[in-house]
C-alpha positions as CSV (number, residue, x, y, z in Angstrom):
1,X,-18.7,-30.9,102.9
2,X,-19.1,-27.9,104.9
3,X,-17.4,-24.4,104.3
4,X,-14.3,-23.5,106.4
5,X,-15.3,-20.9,109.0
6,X,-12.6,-18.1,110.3
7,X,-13.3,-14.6,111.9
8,X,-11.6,-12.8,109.6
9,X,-13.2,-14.2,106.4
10,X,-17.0,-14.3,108.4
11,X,-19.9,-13.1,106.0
12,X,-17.2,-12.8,103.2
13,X,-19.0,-14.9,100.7
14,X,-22.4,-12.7,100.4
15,X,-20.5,-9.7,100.5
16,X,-17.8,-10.8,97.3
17,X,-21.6,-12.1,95.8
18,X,-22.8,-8.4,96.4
19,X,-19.6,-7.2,95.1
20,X,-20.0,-8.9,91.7
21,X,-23.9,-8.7,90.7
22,X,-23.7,-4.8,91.5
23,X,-22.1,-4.8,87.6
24,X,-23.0,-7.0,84.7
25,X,-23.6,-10.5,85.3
26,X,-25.0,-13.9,84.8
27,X,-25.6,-16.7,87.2
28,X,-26.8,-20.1,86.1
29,X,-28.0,-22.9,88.4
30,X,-26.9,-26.2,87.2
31,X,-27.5,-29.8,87.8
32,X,-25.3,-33.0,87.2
33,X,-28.3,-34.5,86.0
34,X,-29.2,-31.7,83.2
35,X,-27.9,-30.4,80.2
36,X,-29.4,-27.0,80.2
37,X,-28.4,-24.8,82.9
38,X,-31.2,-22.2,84.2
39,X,-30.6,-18.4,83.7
40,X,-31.4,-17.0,87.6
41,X,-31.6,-13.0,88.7
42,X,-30.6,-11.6,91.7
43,X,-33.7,-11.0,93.7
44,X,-32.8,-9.7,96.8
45,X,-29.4,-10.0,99.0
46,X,-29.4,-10.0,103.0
47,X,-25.8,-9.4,104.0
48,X,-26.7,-10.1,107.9
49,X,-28.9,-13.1,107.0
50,X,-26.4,-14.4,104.6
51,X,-28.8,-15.1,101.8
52,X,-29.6,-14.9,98.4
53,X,-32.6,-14.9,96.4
54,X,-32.6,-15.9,92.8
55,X,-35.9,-15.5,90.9
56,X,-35.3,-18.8,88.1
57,X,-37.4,-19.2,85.3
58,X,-37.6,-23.1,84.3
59,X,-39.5,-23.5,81.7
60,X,-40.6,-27.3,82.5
61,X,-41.0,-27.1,85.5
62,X,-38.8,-29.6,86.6
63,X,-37.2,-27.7,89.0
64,X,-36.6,-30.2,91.5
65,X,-33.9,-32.1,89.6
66,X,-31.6,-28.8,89.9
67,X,-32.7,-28.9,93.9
68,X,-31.3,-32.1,95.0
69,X,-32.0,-32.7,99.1
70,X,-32.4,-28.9,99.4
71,X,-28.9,-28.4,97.8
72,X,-28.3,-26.1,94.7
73,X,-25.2,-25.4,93.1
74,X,-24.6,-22.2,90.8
75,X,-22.2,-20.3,88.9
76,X,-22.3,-16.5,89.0
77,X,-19.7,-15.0,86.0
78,X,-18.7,-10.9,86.2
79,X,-18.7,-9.6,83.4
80,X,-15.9,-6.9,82.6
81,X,-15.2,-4.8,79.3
82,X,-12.4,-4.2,80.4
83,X,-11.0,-7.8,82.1
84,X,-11.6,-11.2,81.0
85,X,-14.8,-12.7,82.6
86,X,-14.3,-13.7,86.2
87,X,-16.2,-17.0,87.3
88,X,-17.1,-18.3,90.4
89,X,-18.6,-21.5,91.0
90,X,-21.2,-22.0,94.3
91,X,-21.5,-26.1,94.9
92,X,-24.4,-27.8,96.8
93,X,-25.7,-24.5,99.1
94,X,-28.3,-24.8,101.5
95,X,-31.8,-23.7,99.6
96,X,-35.5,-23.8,99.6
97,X,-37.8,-23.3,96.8
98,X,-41.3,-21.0,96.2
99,X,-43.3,-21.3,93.1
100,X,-44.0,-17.7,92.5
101,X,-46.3,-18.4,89.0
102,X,-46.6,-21.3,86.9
103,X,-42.6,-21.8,85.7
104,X,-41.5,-19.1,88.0
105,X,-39.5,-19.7,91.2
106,X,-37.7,-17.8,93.8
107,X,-34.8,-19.9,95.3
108,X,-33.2,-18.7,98.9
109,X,-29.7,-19.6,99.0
110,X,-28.1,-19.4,102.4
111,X,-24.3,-19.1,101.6
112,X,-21.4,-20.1,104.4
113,X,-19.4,-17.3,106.1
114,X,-16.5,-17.5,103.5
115,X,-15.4,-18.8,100.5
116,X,-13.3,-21.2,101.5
117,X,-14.4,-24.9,102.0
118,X,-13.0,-27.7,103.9
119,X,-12.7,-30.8,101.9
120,X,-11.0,-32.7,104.5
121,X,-9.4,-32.3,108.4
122,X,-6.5,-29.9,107.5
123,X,-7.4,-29.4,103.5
124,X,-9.0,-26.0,102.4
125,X,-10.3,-25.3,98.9
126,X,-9.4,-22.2,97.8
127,X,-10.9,-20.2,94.6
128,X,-9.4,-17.8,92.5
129,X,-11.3,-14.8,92.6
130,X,-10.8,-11.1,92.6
131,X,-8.0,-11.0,90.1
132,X,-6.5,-14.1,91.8
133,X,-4.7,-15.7,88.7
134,X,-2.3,-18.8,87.3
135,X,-2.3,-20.5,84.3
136,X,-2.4,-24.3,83.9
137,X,-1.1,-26.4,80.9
138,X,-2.4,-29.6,80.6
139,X,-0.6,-32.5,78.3
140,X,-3.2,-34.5,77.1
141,X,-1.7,-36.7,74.3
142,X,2.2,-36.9,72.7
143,X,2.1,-33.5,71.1
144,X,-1.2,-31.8,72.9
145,X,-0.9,-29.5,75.3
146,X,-4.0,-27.3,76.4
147,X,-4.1,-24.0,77.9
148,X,-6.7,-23.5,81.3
149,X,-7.2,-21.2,84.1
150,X,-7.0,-22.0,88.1
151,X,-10.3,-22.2,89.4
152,X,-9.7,-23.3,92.5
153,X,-6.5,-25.1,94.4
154,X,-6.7,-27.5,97.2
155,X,-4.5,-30.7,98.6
156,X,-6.2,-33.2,96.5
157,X,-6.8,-31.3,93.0
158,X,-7.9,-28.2,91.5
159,X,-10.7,-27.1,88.9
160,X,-9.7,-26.0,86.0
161,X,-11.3,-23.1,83.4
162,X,-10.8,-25.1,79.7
163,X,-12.3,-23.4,76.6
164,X,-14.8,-24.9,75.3
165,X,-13.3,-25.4,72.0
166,X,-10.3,-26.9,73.2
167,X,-12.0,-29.4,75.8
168,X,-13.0,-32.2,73.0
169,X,-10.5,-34.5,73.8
170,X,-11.0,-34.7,77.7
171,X,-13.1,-37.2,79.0
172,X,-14.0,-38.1,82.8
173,X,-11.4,-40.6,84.3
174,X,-8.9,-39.7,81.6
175,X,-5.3,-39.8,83.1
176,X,-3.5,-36.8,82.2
177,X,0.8,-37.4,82.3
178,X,1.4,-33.8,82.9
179,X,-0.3,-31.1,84.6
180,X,1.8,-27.7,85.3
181,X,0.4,-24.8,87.3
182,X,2.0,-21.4,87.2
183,X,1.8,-19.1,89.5
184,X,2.3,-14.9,88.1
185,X,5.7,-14.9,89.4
186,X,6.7,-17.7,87.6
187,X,6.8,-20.4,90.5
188,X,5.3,-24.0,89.4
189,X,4.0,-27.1,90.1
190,X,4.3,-30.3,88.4
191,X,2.1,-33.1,88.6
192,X,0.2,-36.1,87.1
193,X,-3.7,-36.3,87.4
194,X,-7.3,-37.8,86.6
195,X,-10.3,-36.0,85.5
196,X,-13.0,-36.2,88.5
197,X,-15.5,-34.3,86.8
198,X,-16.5,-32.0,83.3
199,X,-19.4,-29.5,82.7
200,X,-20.4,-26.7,80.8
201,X,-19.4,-23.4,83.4
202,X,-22.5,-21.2,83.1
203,X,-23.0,-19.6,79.8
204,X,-19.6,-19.1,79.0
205,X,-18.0,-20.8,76.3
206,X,-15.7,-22.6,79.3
207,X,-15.8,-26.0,80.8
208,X,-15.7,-26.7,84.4
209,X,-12.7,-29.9,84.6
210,X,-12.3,-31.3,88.4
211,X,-8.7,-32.8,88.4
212,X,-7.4,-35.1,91.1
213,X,-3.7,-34.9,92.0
214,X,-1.7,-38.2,91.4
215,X,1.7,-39.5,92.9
216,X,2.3,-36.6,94.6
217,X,5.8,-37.3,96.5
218,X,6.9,-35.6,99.5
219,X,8.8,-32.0,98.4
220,X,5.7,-31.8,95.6
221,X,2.7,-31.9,98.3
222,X,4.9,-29.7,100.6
223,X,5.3,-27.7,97.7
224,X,1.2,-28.0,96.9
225,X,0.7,-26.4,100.8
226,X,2.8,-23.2,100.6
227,X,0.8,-22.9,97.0
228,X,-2.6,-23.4,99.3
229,X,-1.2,-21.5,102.2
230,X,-0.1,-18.7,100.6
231,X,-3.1,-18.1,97.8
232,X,-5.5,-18.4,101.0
233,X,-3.9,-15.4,102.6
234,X,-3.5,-13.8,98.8
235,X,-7.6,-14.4,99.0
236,X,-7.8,-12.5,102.8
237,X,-6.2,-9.8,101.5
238,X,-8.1,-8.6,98.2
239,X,-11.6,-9.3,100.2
240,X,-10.3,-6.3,102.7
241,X,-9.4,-8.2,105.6
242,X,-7.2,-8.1,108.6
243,X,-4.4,-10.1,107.5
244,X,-0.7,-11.2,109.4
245,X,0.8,-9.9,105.9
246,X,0.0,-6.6,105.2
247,X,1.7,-6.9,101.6
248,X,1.0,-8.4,98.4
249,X,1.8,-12.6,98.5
250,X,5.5,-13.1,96.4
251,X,3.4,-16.0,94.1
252,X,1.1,-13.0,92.4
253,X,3.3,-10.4,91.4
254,X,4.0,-9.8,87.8
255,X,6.0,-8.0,85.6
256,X,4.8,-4.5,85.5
257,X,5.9,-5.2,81.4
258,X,3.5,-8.0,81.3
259,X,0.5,-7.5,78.9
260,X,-2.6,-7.4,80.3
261,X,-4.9,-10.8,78.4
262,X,-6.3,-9.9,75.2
263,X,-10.2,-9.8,75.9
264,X,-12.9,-11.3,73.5
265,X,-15.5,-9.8,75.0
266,X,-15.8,-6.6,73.1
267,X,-16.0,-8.2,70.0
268,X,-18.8,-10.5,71.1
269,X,-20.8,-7.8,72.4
270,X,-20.1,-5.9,68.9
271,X,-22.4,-9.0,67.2
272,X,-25.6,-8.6,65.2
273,X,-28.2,-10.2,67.1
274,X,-28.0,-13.2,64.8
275,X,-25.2,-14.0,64.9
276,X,-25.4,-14.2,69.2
277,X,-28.0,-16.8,68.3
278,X,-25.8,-18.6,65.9
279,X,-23.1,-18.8,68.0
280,X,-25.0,-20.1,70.9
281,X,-25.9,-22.8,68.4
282,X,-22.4,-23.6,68.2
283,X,-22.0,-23.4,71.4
284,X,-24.6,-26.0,72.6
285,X,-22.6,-28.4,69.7
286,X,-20.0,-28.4,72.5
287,X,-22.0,-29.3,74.9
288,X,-23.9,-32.2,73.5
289,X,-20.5,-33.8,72.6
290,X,-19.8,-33.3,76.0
291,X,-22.8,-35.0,77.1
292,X,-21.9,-38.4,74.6
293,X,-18.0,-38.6,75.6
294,X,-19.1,-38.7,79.2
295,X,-22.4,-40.8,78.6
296,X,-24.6,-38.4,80.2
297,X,-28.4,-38.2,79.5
298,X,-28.8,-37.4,75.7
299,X,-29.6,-33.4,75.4
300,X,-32.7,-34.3,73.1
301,X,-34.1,-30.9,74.1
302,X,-31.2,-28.9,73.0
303,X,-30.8,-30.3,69.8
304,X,-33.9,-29.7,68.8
305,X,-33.7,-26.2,70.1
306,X,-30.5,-25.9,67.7
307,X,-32.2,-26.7,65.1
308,X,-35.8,-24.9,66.0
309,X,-33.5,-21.8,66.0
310,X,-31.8,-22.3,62.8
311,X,-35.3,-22.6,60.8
312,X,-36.9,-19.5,62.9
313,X,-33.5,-17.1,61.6
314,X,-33.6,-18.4,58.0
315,X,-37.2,-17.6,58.0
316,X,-37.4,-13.8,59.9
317,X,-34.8,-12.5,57.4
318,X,-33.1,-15.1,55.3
319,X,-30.2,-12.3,54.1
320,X,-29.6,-11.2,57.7
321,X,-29.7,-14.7,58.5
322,X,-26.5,-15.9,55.7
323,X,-24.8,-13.0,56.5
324,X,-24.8,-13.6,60.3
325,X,-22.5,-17.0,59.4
326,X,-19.6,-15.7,58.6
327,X,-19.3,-15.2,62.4
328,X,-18.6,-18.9,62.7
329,X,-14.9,-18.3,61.5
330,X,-13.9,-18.4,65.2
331,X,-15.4,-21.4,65.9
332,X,-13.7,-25.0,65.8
333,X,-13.7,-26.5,62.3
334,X,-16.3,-29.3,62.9
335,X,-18.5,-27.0,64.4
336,X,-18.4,-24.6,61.9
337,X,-18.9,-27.2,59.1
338,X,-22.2,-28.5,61.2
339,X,-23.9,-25.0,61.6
340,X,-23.2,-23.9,58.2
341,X,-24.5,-26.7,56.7
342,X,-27.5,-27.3,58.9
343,X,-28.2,-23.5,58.5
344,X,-28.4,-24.1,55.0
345,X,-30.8,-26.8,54.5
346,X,-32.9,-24.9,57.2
347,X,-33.0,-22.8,54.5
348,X,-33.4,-24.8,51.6
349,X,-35.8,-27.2,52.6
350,X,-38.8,-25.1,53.1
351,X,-38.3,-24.2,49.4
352,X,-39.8,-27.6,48.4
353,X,-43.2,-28.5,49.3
354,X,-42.3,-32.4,49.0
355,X,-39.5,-32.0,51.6
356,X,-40.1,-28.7,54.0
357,X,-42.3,-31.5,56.6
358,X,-38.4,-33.5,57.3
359,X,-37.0,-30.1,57.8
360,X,-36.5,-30.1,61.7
361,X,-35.5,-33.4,61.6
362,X,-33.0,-33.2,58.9
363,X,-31.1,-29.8,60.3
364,X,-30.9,-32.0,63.6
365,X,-29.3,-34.5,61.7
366,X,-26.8,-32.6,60.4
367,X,-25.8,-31.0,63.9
368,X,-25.6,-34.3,65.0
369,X,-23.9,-36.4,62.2
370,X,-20.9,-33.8,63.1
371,X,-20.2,-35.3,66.7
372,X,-19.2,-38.6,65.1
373,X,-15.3,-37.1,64.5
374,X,-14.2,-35.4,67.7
375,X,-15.5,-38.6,69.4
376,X,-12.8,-40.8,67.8
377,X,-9.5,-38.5,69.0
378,X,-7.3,-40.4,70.7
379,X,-3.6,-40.6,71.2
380,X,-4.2,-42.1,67.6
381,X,-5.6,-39.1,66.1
382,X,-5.1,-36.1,68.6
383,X,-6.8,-33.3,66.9
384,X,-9.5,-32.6,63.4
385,X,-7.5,-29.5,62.6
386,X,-4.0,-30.5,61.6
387,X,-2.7,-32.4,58.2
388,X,-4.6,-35.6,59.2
389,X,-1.9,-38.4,57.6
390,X,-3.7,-41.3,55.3
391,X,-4.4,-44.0,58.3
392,X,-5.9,-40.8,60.4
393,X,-8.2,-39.9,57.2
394,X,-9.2,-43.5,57.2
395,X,-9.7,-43.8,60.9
396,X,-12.3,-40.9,60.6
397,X,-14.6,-42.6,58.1
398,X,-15.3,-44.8,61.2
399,X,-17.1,-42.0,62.5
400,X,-21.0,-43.0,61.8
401,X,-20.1,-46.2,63.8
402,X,-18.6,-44.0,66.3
403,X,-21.6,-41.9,66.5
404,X,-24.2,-44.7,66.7
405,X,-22.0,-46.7,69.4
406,X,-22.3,-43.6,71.5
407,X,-25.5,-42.9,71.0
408,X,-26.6,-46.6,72.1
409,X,-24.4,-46.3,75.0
410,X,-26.4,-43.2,76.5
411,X,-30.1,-44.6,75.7
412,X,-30.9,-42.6,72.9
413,X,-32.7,-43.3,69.8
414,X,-33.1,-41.1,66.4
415,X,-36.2,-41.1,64.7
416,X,-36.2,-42.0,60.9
417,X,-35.2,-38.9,59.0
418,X,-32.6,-37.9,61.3
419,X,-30.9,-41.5,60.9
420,X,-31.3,-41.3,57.5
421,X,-29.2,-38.2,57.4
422,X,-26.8,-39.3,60.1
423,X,-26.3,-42.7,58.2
424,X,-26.3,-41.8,54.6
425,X,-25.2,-38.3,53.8
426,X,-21.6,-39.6,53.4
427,X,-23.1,-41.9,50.4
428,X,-22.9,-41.0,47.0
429,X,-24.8,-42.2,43.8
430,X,-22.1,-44.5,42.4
431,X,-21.6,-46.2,45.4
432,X,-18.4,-44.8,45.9
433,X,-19.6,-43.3,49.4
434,X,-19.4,-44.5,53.3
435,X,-20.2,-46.4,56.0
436,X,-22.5,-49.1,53.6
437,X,-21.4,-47.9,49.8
438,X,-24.7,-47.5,49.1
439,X,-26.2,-46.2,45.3
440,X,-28.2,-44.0,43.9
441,X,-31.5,-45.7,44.5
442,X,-31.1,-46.0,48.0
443,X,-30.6,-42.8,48.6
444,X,-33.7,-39.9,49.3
445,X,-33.7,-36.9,47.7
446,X,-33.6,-35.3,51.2
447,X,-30.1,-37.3,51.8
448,X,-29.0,-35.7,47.7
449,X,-29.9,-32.2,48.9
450,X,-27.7,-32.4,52.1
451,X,-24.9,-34.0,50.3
452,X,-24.6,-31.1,48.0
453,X,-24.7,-28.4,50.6
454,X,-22.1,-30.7,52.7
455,X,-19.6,-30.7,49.6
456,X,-20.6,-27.4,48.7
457,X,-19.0,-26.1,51.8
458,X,-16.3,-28.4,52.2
459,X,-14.6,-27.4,49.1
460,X,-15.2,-23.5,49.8
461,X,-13.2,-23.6,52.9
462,X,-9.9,-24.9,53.3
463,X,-9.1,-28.5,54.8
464,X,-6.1,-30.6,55.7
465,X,-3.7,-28.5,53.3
466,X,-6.0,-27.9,50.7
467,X,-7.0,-24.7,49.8
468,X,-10.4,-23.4,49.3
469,X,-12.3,-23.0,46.2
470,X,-14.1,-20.0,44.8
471,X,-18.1,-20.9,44.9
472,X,-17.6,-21.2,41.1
473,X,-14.9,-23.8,41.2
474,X,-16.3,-26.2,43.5
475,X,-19.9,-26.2,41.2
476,X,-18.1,-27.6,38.5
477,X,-16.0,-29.7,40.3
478,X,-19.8,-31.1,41.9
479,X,-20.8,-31.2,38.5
480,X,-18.4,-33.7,37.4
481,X,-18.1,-35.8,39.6
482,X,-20.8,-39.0,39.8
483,X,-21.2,-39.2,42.7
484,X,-23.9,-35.9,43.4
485,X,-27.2,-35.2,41.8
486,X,-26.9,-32.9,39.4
487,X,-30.2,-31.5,39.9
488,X,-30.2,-30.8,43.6
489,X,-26.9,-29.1,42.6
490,X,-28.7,-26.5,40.1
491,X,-31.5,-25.7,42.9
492,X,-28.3,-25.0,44.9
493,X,-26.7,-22.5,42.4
494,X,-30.0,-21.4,41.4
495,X,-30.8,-20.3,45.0
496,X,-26.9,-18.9,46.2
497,X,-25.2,-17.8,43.2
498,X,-21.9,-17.1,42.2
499,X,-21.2,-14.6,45.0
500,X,-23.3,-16.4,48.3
501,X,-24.4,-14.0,50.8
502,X,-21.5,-14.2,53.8
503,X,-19.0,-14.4,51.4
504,X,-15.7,-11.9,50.9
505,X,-15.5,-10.4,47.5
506,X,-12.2,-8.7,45.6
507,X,-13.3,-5.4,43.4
508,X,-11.6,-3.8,41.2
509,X,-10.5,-0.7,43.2
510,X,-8.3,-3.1,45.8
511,X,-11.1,-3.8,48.0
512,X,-12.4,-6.4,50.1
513,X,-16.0,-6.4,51.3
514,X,-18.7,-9.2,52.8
515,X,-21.7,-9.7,50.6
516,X,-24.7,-8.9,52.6
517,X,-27.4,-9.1,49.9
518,X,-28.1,-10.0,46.3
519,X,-29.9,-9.1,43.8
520,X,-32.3,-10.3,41.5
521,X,-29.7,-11.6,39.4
522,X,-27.3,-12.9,41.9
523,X,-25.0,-10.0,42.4
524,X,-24.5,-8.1,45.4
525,X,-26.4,-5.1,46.1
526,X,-25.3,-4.3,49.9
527,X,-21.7,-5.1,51.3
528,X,-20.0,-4.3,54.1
529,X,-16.4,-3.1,53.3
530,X,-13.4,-4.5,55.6
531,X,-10.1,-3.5,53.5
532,X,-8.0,-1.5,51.5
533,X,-5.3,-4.3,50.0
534,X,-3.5,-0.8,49.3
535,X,-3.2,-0.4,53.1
536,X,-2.6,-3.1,54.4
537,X,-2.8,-2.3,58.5
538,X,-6.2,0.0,57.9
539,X,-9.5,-1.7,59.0
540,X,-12.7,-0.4,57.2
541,X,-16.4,-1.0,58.2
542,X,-18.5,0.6,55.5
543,X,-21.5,-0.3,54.3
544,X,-22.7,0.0,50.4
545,X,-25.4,-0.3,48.3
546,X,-27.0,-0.3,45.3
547,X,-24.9,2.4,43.0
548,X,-22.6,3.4,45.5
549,X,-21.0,0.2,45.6
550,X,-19.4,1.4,42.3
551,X,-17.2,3.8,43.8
552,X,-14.9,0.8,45.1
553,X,-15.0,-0.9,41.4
554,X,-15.9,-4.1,39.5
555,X,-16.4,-6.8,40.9
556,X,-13.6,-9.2,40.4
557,X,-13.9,-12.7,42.6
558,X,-14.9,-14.5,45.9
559,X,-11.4,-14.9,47.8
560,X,-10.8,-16.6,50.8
561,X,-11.0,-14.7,54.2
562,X,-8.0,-16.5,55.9
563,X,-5.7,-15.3,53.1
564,X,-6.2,-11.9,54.3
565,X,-6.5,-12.7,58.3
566,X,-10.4,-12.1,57.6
């Protein structure tokens, strides 16, 4: 593969990498043979030279297995208040490498004249850059369609910008019935395809999908060259260059009515700390279901980092820490359901002397018992978050075998604990549980703690067309039911209450507000107030305590956020 060369693009790829890293940033140097990408920083640019030098920290070591034969491949994403992140992707550059200090490396990059690469005599690859936009709908099963971004467009396929959230039910060689790029002006292009490749994009919460064009006739790849032909000129002409068209290319104007995308970024920089770090807990959920679907090397490292990090919060500032969860809400169901409940065994565990030594294993457990689900959608059961009918519910308690399958199939092995969890957590102490029906004496009390967390939170959030239950509610509904330990479910009230930190209370006065902190007796004693239910389009953010918290009064109930698009 070597980069397309032209006069008038010549040096054009350092200069657009100058361009971007002059404003907020990230580049991360990956490897097909990793997990973890490395965080890089620009050390030095030499426009004439065309290089670049990242200074990479890599904490094993290891940085050979991200330099394969001298090559290194790296993402660089601009980051924009204003604009949705841009991303550009940088595959197998010429580099050499320099130890600089223990974990420390400085790695040259010689980049090509342009950004264009030839794939193959007559073929160019051309990437979407510098406000260079179409959107891409992609039918994955009867009834699925998912949303992506051009990355790139060339003869033989195109790589494509997925959410990460939305990416579960991809897999490498999947055959996809309907692909449809659309161009700002509205002009298309239809087509069937395969997935070539998937991986994480950086640190953004995108995958990176490598589609290859199928049964492309005649007027369709004729089509596919005027697309090529004219976004390559479209690219010439936002770097600054001589051009033969002095004017904007007819495929990228809009509407001047058009609304500009609504951008997530200022509401993640707006985060508590915490909740950053939670979030890139649920993040790396993503990406280790990425690495079972596609049987690539088992992350063991990033689990256990997931879980490392969910003990360290709960034990810096254990309020700060419950609070910071309600930031999951955004996340997909499963993942949400995974972190909360991990989260709160990290928490509870070091509570009790006789089961605080399991506790890193058992939180990884629980991160990892939630993959079994999303790797059983198929055409047969095409997504976790819709009214799942009674064969789909059924099909899903196959999802410990699902999990275990997969985890044979990529070489890994759990240790003890964290198969106990993984296998038995669904169990219950009349035997009325999954996969083996097993009873009460065959289950630890580490395996009765989780269970009551796990159906603590499943029946405080809403599922499949049931609503959720008020913290109260779903204690006595615990209570009654055979199944749970009644003891490990006292612990449990004893420790959260009636009002759990990170939940949204109703007082008197018409107000909402998140609980933040308790008391000694398990009422709140600092909330942050969202609403006025008497205005219903005002937004508050107000923070009370102690006796002020009077002023908005009583305290009436725990509702559920979703009711009030919380």
């Amino acid at each position: 593969m070597e980069w397309k060369t032209t006069s008038a693009l010549s040096n054009q790829a350092i200069r657009t990498v100058g361009r971007i890293v002059e404003g907020s940033h990230d580049i991360t140097i990956f490897s097909n043979t990793r997990a973890h990408p490395l965080s890089a920083q620009v050390a030095g640019i030499d426009i004439g030279r065309r290089t670049l030098t990242l200074r990479v920290f890599c904490p094993a070591g290891n940085i050979g297995d991200y330099l394969s034969d001298g090559l290194v491949s790296f993402d660089l994403e601009k980051i924009n208040r204003d604009d949705p992140p841009l991303l550009l992707c940088f595959e197998k550059v010429q580099a050499t490498c320099e130890r600089i200090h223990s974990s420390l490396f400085e790695v040259r990059c010689t980049l090509a004249d342009t950004l264009l690469i030839t794939i193959k005599p007559g073929g160019v690859r051309v990437p979407f850059v510098l406000g260079m936009s179409a959107s891409v709908s992609l039918d994955v099963y009867t009834g699925l369609t998912i949303s992506a971004r051009l990355c790139n467009l060339s003869v033989g396929g195109c790589m494509l910008e997925v959410p990460l959230e939305d990416s579960m039910p991809l897999t490498i060689h999947q055959q996809l019935p309907n692909i449809y790029i659309q161009f700002p002006n509205g002009e298309g292009l239809r087509s069937k395809g395969s997935i070539r490749n998937m991986r994480p994009f950086g640190r953004a919460r995108h995958v990176a999908v490598g589609i290859r064009f199928i049964d492309l006739d005649r007027d369709m790849r004729q089509r596919l060259l005027y697309f090529i032909t004219e976004s390559e000129a479209e690219l010439a002409r936002r770097m600054g260059m001589e051009n033969r068209r002095a004017g904007i290319s007819p495929l990228f104007l809009v509407s001047p009515h058009d609304k500009k995308p609504a951008n997530s970024n200022k509401r993640r920089n707006k985060l508590p700390p915490m909740a950053h770090a939670i979030k890139e807990v649920a993040r790396q959920q993503h990406i280790i279901l990425h690495c079972l679907k596609n049987e690539r090397p088992f992350p063991e490292d990033m689990l256990y980092d997931s879980a490392d990090t969910l003990l360290h919060l709960a034990e810096s500032d254990r309020h700060q820490f419950l609070y910071a969860l309600r930031y999951l809400s955004e996340e997909a169901a499963w993942v949400r359901h995974s972190v909360r409940v991990a989260a709160l065994l990290g928490d509870v565990l070091p509570t009790q002397p006789g089961l605080v030594d399991d506790a890193r294993e058992a939180v990884a457990g629980i991160l990892l018992h939630a993959m079994g689900k999303p790797l059983l959608l198929s055409e047969h059961l095409p997504s976790l978050d819709t009214h799942l009918t009674a064969s789909q519910r059924n099909l899903l308690k196959h999802h410990v075998e699902a999990l275990r399958r997969q985890l044979h199939k990529v070489g890994w092995s759990p240790g003890p604990v964290l198969n106990r969890i993984v296998g038995d957590i669904n169990e219950r102490l009349d035997g009325s549980g999954y996969p083996a029906g097993k009873r009460a004496e065959a289950l630890s009390e580490l395996v009765r703690t989780a269970s009551i967390i796990k159906i603590v939170d499943t029946l405080t959030h809403a599922r499949n067309g049931r609503p959720a239950l008020s913290p109260l509610d779903a204690y006595r509904w615990v209570y009654g039911n055979d199944g749970y330990d009644k003891k490990c479910l006292t612990r449990y009230v004893r420790r959260y209450g009636l009002y759990p930190v990170g939940s949204l209370v109703k007082y008197t006065g018409g107000f909402l507000a998140w609980v933040m902190e308790l008391d000694r007796e398990g009422s709140p004693r600092q909330v942050r107030v969202v609403k006025n239910l008497a205005f219903q389009d005002s937004k508050l953010d107000t923070v009370l305590a102690d006796q002020d918290i009077q002023q908005i009064g009583k305290l009436e109930e725990v509702v559920d956020p979703a009711n009030f698009q919380l």
